[in-house]
Backbone as a printed PyTorch tensor [residue, N CA C, xyz], in Angstrom:
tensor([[[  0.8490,  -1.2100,   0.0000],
         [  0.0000,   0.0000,   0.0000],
         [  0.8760,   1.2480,   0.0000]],

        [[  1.6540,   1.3810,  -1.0950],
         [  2.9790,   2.2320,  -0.7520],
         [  2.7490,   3.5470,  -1.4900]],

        [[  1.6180,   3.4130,  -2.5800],
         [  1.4140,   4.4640,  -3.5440],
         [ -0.2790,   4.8980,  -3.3470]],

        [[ -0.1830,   6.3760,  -3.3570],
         [ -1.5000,   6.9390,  -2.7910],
         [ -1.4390,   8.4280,  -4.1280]],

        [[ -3.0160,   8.1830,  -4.5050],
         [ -2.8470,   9.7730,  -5.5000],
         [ -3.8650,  11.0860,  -4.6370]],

        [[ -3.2640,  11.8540,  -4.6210],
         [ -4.1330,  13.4220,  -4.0880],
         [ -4.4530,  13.6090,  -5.2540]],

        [[ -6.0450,  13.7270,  -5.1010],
         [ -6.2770,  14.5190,  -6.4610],
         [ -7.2730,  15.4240,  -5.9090]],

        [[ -6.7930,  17.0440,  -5.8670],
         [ -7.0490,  18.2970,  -5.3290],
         [ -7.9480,  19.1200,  -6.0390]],

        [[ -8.9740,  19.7720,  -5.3120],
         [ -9.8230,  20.1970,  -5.5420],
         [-10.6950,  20.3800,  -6.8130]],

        [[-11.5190,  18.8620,  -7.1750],
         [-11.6250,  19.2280,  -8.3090],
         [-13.1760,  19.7570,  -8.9600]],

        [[-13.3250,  20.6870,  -8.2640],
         [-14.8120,  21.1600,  -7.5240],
         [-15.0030,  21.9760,  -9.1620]],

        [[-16.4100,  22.2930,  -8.7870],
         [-17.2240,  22.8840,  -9.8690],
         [-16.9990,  24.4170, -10.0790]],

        [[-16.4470,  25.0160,  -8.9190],
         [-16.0680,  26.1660,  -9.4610],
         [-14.7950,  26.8810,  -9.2500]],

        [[-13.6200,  25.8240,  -9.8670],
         [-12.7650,  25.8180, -10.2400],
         [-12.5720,  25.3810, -11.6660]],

        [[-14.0580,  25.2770, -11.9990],
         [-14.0370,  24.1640, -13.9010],
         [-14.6610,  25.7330, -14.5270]],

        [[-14.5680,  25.1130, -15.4220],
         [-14.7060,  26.9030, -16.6960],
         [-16.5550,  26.9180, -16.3160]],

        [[-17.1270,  28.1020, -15.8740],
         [-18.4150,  28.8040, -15.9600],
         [-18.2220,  28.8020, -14.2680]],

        [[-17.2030,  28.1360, -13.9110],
         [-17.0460,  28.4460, -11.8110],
         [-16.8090,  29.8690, -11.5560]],

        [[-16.9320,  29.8420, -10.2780],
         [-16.6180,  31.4580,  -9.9010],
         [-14.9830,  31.6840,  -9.7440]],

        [[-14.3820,  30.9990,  -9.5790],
         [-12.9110,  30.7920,  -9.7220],
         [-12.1700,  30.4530, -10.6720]],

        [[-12.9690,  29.8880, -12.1270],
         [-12.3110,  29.3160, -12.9810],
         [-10.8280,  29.3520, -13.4810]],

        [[-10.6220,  28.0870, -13.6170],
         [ -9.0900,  27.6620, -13.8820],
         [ -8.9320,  26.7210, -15.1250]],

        [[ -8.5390,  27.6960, -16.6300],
         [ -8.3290,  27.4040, -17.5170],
         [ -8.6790,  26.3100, -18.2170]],

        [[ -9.0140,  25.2080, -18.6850],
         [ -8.7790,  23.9710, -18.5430],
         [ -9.0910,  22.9930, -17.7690]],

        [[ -9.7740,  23.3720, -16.4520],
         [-10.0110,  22.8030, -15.2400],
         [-10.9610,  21.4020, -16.0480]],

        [[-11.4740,  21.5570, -16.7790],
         [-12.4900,  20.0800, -16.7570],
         [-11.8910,  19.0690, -18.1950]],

        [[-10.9960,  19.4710, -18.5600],
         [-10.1110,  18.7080, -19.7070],
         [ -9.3200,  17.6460, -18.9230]],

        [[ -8.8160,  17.3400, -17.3070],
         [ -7.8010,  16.8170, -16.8190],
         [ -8.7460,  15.9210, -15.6280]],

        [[-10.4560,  15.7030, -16.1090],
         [-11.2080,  14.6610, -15.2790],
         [-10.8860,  13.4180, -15.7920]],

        [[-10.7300,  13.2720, -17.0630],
         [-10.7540,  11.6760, -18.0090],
         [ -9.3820,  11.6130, -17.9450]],

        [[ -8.0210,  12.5080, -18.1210],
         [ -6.8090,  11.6660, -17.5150],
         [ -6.8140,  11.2210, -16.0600]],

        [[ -7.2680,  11.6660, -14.9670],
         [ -7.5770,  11.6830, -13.2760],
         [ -8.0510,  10.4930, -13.3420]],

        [[ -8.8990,  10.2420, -14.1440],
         [ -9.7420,   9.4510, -13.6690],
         [ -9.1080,   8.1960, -14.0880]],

        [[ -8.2640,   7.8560, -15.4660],
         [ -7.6620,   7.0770, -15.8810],
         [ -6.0580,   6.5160, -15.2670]],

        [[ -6.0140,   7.1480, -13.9090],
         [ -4.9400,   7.1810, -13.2940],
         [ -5.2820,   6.4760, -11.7350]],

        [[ -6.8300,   6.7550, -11.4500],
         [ -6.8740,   5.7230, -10.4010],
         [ -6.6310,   4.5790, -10.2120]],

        [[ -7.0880,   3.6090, -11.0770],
         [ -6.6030,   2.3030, -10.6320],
         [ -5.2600,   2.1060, -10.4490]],

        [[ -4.5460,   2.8000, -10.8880],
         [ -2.8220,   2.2030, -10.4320],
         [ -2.3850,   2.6160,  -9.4400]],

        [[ -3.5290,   3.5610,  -8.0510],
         [ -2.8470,   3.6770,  -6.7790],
         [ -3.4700,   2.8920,  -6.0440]],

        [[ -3.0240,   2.6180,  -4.7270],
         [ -3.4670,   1.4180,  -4.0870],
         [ -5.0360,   2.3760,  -3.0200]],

        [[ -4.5740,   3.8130,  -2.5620],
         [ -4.9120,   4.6890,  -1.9660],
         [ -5.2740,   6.1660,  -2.8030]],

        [[ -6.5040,   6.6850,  -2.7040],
         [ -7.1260,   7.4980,  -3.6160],
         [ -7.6490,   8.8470,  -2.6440]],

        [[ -7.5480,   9.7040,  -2.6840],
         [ -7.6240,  10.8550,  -1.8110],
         [ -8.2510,  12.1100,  -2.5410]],

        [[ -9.4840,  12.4930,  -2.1150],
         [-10.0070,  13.6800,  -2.4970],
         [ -9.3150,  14.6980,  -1.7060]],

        [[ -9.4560,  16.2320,  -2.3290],
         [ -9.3500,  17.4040,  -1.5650],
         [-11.0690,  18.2740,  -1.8490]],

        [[-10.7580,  18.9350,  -0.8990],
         [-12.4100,  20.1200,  -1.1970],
         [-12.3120,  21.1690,  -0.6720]],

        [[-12.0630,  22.3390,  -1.4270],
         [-12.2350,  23.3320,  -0.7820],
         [-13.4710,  24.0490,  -0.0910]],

        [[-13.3500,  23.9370,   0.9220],
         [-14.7760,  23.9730,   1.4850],
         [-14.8840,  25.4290,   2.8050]],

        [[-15.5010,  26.4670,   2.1400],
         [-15.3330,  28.0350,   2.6890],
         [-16.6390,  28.2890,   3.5350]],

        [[-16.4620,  28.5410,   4.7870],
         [-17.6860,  29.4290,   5.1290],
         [-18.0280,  31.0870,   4.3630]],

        [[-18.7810,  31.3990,   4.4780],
         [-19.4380,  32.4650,   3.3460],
         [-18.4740,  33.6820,   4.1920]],

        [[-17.9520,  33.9050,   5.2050],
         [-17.1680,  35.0360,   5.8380],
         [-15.7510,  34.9420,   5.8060]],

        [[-15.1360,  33.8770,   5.0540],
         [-13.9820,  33.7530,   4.6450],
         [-12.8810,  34.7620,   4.2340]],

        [[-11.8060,  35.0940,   5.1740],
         [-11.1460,  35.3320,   5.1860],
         [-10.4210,  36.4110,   3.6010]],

        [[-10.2790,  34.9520,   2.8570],
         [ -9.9380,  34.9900,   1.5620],
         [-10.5440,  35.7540,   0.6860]],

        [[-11.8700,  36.0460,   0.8510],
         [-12.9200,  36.5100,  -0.1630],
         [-12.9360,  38.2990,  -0.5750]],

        [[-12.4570,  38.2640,  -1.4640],
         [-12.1350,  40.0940,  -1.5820],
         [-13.5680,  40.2880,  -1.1210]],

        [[-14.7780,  40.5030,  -1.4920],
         [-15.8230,  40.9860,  -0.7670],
         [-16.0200,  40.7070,   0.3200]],

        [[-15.3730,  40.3410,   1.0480],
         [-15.3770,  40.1870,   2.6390],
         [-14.5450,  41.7490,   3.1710]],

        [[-14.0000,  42.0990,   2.1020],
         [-12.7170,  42.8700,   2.4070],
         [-13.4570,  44.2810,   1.8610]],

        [[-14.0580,  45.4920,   2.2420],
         [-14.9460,  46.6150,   1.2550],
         [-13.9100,  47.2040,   0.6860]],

        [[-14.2440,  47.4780,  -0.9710],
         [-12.6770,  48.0580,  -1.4690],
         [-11.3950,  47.2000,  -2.0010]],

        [[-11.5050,  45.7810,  -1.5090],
         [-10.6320,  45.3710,  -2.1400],
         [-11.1660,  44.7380,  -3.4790]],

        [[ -9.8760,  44.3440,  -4.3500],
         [-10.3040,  43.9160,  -5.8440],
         [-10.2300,  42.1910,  -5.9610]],

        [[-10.7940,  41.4660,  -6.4360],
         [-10.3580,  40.4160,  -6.5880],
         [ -8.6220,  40.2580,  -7.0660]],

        [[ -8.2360,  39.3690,  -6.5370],
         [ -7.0520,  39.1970,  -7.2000],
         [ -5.7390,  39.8820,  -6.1390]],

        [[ -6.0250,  40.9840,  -5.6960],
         [ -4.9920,  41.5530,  -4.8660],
         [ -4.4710,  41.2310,  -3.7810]],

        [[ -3.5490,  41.4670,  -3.1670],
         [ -3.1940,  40.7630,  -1.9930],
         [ -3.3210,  41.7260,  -0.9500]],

        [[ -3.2510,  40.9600,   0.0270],
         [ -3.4760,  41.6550,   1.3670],
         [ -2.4670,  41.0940,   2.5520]],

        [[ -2.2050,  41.3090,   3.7880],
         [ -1.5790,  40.9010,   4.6880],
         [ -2.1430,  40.3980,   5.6350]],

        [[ -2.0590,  38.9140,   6.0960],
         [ -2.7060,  38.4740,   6.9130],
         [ -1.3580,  38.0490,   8.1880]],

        [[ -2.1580,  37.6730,   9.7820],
         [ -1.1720,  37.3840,  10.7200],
         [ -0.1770,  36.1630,  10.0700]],

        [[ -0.8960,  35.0910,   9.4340],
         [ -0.2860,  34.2360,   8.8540],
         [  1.1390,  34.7320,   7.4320]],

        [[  0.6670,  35.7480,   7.1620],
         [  1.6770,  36.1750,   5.6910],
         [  0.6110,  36.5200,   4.2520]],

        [[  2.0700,  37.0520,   3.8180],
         [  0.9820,  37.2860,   2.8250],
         [ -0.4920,  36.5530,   1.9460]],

        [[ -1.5880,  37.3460,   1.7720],
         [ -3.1610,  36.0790,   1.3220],
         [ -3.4300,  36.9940,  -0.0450]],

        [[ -3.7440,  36.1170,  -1.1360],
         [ -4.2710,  36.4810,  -2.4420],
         [ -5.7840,  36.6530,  -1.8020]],

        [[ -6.6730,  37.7570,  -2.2270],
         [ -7.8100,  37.8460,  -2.2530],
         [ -8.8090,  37.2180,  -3.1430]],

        [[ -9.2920,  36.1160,  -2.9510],
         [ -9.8330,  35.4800,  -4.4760],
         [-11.3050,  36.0870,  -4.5830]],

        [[-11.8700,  35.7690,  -5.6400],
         [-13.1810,  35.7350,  -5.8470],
         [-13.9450,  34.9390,  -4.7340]],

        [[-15.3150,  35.1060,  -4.5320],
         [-15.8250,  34.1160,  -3.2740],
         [-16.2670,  32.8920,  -4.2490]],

        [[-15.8740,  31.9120,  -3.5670],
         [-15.7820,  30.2540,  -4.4110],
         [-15.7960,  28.9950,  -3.4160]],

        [[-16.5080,  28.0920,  -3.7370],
         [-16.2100,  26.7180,  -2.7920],
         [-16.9960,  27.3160,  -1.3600]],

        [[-18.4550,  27.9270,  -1.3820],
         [-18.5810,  27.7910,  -0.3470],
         [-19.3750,  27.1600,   0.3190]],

        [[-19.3790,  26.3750,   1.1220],
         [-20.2170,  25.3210,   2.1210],
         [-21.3150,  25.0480,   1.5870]],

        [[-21.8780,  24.4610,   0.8990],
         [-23.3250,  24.0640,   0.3860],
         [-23.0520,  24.2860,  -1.0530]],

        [[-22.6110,  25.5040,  -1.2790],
         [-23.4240,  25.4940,  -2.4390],
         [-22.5260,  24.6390,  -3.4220]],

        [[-23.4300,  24.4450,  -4.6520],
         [-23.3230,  24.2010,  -6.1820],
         [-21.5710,  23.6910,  -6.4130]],

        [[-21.0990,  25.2530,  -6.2420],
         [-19.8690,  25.2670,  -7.1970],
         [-18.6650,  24.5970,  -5.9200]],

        [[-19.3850,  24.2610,  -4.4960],
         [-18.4470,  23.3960,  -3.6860],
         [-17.9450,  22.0510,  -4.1450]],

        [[-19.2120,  21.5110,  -4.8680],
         [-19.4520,  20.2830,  -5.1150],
         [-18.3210,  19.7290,  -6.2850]],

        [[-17.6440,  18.1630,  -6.2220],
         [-16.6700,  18.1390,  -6.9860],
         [-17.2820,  17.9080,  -8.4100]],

        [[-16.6940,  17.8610,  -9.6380],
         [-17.2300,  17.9290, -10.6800],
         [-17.8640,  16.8240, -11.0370]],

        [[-19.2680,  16.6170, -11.8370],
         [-19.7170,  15.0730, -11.8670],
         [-18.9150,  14.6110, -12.8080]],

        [[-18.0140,  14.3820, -13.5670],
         [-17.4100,  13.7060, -14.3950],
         [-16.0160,  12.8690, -13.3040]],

        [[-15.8920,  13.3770, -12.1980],
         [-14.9670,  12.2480, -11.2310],
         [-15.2410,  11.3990, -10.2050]],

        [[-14.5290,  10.5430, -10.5500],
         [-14.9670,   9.1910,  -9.9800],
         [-14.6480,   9.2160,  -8.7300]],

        [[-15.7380,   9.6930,  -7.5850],
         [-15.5800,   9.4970,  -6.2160],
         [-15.7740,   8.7510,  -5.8050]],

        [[-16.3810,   7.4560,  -6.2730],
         [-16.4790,   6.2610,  -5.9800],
         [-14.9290,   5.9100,  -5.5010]],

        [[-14.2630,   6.3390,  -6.0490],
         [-12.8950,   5.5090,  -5.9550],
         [-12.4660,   6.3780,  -4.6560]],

        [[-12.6220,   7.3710,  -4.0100],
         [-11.9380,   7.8530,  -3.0270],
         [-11.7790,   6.8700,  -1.5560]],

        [[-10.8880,   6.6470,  -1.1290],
         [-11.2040,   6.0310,   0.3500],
         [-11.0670,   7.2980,   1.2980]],

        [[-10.9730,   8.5660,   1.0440],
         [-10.9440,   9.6420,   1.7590],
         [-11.0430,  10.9610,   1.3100]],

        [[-11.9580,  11.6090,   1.5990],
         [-12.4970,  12.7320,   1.3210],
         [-11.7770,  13.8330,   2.7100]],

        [[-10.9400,  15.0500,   1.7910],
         [ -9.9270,  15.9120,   3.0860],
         [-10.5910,  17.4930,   2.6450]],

        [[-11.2740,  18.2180,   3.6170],
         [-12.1760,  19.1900,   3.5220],
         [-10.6700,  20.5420,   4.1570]],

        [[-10.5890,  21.2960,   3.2720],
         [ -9.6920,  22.1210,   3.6800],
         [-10.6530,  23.7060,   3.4250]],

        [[-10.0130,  24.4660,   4.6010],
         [-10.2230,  25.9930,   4.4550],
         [-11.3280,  26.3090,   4.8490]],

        [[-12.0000,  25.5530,   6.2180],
         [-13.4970,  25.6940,   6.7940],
         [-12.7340,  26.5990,   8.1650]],

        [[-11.7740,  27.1900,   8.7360],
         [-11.5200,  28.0650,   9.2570],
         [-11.6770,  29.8950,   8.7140]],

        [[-12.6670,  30.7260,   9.2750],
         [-13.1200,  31.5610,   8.2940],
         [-12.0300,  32.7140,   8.5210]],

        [[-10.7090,  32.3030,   9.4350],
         [ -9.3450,  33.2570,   9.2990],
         [ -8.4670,  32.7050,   8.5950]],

        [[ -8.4450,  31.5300,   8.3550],
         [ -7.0430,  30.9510,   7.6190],
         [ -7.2090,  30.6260,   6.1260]],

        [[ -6.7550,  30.7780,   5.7370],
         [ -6.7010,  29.9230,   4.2060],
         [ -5.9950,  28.6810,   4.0500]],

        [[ -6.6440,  27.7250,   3.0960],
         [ -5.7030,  26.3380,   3.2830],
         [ -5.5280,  25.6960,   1.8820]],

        [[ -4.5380,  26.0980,   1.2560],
         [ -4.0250,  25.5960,  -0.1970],
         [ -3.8410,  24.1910,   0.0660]],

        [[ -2.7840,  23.6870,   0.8950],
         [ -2.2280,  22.6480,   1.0690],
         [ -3.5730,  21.5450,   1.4930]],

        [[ -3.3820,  20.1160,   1.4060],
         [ -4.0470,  19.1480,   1.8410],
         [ -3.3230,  18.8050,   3.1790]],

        [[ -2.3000,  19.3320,   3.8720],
         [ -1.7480,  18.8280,   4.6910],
         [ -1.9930,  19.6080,   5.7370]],

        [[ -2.1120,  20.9540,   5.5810],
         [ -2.0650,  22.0050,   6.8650],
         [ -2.7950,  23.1480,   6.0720]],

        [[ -3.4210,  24.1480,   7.1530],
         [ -3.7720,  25.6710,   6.8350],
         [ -2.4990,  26.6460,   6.3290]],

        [[ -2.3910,  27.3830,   6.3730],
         [ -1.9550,  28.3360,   5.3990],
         [ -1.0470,  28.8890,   6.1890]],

        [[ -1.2120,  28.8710,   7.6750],
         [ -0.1660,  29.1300,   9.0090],
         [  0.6390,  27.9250,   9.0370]],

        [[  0.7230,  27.0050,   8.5170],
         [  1.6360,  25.8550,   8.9590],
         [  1.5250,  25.0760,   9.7300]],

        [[  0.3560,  25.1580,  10.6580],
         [  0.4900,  24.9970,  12.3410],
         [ -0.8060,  23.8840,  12.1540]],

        [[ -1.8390,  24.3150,  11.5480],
         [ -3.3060,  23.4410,  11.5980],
         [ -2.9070,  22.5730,  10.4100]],

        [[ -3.2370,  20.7490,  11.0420],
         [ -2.8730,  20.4640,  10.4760],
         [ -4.5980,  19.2020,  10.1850]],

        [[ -4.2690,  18.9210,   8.7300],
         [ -5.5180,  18.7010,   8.3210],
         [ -6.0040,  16.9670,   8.8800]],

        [[ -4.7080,  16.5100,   9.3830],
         [ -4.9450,  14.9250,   9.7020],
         [ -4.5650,  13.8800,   8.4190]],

        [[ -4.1690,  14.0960,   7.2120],
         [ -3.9070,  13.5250,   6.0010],
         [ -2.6940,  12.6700,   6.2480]],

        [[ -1.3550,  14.0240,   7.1430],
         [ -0.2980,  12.3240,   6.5770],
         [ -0.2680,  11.5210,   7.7200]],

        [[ -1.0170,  11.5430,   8.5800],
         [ -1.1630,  10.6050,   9.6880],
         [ -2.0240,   9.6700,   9.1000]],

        [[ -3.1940,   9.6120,   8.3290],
         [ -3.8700,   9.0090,   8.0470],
         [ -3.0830,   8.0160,   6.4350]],

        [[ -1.8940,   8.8270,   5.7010],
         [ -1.3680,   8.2580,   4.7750],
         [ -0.3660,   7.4220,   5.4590]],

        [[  0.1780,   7.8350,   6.7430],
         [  1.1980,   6.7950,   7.4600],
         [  0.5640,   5.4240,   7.6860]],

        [[ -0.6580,   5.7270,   8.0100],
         [ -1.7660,   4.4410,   8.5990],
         [ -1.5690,   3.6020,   7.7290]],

        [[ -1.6660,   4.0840,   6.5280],
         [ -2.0200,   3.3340,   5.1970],
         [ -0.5850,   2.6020,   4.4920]],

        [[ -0.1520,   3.0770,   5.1930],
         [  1.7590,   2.5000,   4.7830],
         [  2.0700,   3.6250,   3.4830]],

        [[  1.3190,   4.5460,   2.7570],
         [  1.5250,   5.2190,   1.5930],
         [  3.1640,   5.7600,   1.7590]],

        [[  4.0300,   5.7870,   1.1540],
         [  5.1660,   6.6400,   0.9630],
         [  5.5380,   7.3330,  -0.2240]],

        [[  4.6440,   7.1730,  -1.4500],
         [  4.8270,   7.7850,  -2.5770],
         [  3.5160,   8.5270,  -2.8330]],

        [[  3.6710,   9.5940,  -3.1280],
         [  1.9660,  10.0730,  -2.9370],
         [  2.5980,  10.9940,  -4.6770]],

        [[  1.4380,  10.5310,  -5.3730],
         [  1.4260,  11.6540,  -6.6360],
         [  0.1120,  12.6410,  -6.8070]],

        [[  0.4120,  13.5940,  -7.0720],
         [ -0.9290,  14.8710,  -6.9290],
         [ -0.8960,  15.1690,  -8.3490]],

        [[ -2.0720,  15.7960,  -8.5730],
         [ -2.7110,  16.1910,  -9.5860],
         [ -4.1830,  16.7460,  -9.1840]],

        [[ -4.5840,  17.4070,  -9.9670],
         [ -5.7070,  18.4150, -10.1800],
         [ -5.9650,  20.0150,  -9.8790]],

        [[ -6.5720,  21.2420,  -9.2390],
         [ -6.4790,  22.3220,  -9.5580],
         [ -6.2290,  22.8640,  -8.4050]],

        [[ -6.0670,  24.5460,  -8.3270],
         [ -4.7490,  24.7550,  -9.0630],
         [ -2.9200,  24.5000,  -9.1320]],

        [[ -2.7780,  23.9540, -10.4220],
         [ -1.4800,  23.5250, -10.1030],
         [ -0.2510,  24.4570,  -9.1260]],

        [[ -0.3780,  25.7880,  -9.2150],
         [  0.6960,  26.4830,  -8.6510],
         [  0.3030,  27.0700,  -7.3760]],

        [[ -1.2380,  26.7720,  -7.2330],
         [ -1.5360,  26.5840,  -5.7900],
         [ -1.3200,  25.8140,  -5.0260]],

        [[ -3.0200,  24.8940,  -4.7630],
         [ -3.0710,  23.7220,  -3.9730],
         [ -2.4400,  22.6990,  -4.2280]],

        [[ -2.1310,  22.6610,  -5.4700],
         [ -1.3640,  21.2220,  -6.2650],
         [ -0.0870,  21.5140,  -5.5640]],

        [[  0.8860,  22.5900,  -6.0000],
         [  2.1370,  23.2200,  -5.1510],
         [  2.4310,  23.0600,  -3.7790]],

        [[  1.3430,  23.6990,  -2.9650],
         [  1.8540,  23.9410,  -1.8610],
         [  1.5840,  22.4010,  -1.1050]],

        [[  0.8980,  21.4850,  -1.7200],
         [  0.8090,  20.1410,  -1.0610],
         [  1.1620,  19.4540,  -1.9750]],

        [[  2.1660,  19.4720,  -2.4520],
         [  3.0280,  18.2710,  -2.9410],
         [  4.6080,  18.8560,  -1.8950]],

        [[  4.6560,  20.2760,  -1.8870],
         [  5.9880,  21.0390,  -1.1560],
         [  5.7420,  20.3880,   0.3020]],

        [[  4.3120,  19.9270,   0.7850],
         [  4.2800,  20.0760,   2.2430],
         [  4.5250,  18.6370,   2.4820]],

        [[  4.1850,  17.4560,   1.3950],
         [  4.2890,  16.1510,   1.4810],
         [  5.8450,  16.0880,   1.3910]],

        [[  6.7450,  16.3560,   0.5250],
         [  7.8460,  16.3120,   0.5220],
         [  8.7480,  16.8950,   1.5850]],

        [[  8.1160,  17.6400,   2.6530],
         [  8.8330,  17.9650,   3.8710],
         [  8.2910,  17.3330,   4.8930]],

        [[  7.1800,  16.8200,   4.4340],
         [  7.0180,  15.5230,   5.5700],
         [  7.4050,  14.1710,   5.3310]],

        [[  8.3460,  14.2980,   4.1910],
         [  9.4620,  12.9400,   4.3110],
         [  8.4490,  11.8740,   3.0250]],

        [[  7.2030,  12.3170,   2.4900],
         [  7.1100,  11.2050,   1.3850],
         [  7.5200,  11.5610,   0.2590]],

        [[  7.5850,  10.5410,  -0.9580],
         [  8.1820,  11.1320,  -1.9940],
         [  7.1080,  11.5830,  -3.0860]],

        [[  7.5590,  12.6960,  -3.1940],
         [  5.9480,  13.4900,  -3.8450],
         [  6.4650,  14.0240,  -5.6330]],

        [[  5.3200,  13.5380,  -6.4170],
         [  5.0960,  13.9850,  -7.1820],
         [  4.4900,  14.7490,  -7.8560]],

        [[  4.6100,  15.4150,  -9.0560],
         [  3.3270,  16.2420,  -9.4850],
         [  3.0050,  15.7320, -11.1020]],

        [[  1.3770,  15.1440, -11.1340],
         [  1.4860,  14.6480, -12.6790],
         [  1.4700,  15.9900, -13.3510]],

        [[  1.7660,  16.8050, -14.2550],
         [  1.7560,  18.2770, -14.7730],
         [  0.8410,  18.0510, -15.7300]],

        [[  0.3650,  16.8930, -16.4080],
         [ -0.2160,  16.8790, -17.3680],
         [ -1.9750,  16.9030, -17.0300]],

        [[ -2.2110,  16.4300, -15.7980],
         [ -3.3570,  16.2520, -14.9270],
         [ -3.6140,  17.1790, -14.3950]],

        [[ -2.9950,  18.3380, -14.4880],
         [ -3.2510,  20.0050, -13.3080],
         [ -3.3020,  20.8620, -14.6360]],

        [[ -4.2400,  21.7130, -14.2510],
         [ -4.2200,  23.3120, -14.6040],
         [ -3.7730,  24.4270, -13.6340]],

        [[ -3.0720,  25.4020, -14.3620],
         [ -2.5610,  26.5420, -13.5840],
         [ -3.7330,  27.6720, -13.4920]],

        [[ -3.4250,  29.0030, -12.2220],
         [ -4.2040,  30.3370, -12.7140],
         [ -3.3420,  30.6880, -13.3300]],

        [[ -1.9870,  30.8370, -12.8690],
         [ -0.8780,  31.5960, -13.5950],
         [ -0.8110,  32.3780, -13.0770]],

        [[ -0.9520,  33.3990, -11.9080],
         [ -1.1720,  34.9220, -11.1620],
         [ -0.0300,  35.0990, -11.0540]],

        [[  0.3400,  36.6220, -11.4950],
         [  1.7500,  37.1750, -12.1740],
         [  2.6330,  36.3580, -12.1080]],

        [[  2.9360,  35.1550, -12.9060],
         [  3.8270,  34.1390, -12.7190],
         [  4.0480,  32.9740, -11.7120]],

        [[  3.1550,  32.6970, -11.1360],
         [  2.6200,  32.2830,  -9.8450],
         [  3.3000,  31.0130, -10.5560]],

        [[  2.6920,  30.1560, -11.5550],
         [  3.0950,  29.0290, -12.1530],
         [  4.6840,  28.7510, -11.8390]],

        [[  5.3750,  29.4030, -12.5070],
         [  7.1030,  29.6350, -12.7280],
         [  7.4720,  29.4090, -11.2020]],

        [[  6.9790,  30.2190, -10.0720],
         [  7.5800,  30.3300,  -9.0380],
         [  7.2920,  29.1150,  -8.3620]],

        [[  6.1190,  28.2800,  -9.0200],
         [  5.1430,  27.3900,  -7.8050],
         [  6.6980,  26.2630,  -8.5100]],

        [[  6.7860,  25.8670,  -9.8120],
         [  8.1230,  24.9030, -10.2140],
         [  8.9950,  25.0170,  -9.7490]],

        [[  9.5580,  25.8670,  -9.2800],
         [ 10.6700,  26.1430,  -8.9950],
         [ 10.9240,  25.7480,  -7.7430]],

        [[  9.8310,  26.2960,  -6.6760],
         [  9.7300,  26.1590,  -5.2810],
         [  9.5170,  24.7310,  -4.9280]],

        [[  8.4540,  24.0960,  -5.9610],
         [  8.4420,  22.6240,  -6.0330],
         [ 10.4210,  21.3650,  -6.1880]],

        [[ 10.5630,  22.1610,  -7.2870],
         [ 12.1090,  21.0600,  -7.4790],
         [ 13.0280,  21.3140,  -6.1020]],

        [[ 13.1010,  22.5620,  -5.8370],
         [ 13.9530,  22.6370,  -4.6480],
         [ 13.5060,  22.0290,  -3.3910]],

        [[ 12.2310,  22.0090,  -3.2680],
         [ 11.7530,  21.1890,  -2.2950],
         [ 11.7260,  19.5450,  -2.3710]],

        [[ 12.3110,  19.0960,  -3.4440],
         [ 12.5250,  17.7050,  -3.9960],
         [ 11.3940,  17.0080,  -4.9790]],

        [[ 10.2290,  17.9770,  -4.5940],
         [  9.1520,  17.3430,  -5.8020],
         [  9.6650,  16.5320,  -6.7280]],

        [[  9.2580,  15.8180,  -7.5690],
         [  9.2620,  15.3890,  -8.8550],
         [  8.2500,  16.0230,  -9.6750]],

        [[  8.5950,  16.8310, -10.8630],
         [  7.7090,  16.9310, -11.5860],
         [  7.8770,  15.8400, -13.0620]],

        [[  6.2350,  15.9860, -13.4570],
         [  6.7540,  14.5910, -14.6120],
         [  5.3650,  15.2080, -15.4870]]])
């Protein structure tokens, strides 16, 4: 049980007509999906927001989507409001096979923190219960894929690889936003952190 796939947020409004949309987001369900059977261990992510979220430029009066702001944690992108608790565009896309998940990992239901990673909040500190639950499982190779790549895909493949498994990223299975180069920096930050990209 040595190989486990994250496949990260692959919710409805992160797919093109979402409130977050990410390029491409629903072109990389039929490779995802064609990639389950060869892990032994199958892992959803969900971004899942209370409506007072932190993150949400209209939470913020005056701010723009897209801009950043300063939070106690460090710097936070202000997104569009997306993925929130109930509704519609929380829900993962019907074209993936959740049947196959043995675990469903609900990130970013703290309405101060933000949580890219599948492993922890956005402070480092809250941690989501995943690689305790991938230790259980004997997993030591974990490969990720799905949206966004230079986000959530990034910052939890960076956080698996500093918690000692060997992490990959399928590139061909993720879409980027790209935010001023966000992509470039998320690779980069990935190889030095030992990722594999493939």
């Amino acid at each position: 049980m040595t190989k486990a796939l994250i496949v990260v947020d692959m919710q409805l409004d992160f797919c093109p007509g979402g409130r977050l949309a990410v390029a491409g987001g629903d072109e990389i369900v039929a490779p995802i999906n064609a990639m389950m059977d060869g892990f032994q261990t199958v892992v959803l992510t969900q971004d899942w927001h209370p409506a007072d979220h932190a993150s949400f430029a209209d939470n913020h009066p005056g701010a723009e989507p897209f801009s950043v702001t300063e939070m106690p944690y460090g710097p936070q992108v202000l997104w569009p409001r997306h993925c929130v608790i109930g509704s519609d565009g929380a829900g993962f896309h019907p074209g993936i096979r959740t049947d196959r998940a043995d675990l469903v990992i609900r990130k970013g239901s703290n309405p101060a923190i933000d949580s890219y990673s599948a492993f922890f909040d956005n402070d480092h500190r809250t941690a989501t219960g995943l690689a305790g639950y991938l230790r259980d499982r004997g997993a030591t190779d974990l490969t990720f894929v799905g949206l966004a790549h230079d986000f959530c895909v990034a910052w939890s493949a960076i956080d698996a690889a500093r918690l000692g498994f060997n992490a990959t990223v399928a590139e061909a299975a993720c879409r980027a936003i790209d935010l001023d180069g966000s992509l470039a920096k998320a690779r980069q930050d990935m190889r030095e952190t030992g990722v594999t990209l493939t």
